[in-house]
C-alpha positions as CSV (number, residue, x, y, z in Angstrom):
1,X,62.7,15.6,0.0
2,X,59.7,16.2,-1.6
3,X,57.1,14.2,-3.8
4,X,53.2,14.5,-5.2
5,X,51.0,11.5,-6.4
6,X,53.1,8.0,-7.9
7,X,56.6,10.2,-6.8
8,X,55.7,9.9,-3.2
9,X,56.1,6.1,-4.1
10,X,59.2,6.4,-5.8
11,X,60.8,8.3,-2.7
12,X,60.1,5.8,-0.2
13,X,61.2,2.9,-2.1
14,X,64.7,4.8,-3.2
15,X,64.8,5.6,1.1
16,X,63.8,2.2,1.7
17,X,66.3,0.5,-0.7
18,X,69.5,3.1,-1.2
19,X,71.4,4.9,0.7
20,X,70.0,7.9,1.0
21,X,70.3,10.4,3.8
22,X,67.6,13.1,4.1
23,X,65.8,14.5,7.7
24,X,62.9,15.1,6.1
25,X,60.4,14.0,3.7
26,X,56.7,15.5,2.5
27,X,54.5,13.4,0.7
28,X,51.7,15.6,-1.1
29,X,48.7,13.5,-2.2
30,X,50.5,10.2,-2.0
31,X,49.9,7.7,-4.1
32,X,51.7,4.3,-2.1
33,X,51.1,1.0,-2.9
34,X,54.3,0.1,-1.4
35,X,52.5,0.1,2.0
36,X,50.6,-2.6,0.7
37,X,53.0,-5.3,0.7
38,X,56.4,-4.0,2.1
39,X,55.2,-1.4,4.7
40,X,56.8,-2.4,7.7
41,X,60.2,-2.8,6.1
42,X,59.5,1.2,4.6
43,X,59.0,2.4,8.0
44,X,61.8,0.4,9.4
45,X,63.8,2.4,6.7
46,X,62.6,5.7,7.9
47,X,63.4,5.1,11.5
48,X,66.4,3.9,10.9
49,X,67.9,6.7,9.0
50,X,65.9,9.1,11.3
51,X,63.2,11.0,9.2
52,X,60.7,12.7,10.0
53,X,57.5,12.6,7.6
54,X,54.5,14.8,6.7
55,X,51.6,13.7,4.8
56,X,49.6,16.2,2.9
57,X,46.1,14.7,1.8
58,X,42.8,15.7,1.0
59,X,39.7,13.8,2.7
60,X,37.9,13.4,-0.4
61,X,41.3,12.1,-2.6
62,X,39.5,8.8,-3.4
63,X,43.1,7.1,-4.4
64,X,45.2,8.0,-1.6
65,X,43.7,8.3,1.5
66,X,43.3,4.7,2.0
67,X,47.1,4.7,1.9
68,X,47.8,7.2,3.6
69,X,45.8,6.6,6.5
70,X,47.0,2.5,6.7
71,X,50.7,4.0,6.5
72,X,50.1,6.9,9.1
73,X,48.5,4.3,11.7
74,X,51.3,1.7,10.9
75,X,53.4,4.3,11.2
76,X,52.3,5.1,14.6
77,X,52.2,2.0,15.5
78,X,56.0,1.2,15.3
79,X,56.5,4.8,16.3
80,X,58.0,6.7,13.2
81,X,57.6,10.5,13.7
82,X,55.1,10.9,11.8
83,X,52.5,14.2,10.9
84,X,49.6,13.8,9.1
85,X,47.2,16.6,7.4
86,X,43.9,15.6,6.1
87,X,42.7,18.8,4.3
88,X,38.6,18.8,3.9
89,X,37.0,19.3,0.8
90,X,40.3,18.2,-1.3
91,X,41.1,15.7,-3.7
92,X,43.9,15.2,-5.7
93,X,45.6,18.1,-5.7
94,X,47.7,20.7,-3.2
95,X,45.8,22.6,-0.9
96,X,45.6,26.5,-0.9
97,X,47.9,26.7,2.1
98,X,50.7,24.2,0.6
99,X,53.6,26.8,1.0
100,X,52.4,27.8,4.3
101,X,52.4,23.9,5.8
102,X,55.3,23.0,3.9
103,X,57.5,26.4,5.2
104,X,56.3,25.2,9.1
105,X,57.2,21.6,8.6
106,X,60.7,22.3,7.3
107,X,61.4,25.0,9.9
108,X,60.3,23.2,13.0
109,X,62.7,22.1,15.1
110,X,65.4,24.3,13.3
């Protein structure tokens, strides 16, 4: 699964509340305010059904990187597999290189 901005949201609450079965999710440029209130039931979630998750987020992406970077060390924390990209000089947007790190995500391990 895939999601950019306010869909990133969206994902992780349909993963955290359906029954969904994916093994991997992206989350461009997150924008998660889930994590604020119900993050440790979300990353239960994702370790239960066994996904693996790669964050895609520029360093100057004044929204999301808050976010990102209290879900990432949560994440971590209770030991969700778990990648994390922090692209320099980007805000809210995809980097140059989006095929590129999305292509190496989905085909590792494979």
């Amino acid at each position: 699964m895939y999601g950019f901005s306010a869909g990133c949201n969206v994902i992780l609450r349909v993963i955290r509340d359906m029954s969904v079965k994916c093994n991997k999710i992206i989350l461009q440029s997150p924008w998660i305010p889930v994590v604020e209130d119900n993050i440790n039931s979300l990353i239960e979630a994702l370790k239960k059904k066994n996904i693996e998750v790669l964050i895609i987020c520029g360093n100057d992406d004044e929204d999301c990187l808050p976010q990102c970077k209290t879900f990432e060390a949560k994440a971590i924390e209770k030991g969700l597999d778990i990648n994390a990209l922090y692209i320099e000089g980007l805000g809210h947007d995809y980097p140059g290189s989006f095929n590129e790190i999305v292509l190496d995500f989905v085909n590792k391990d494979n």
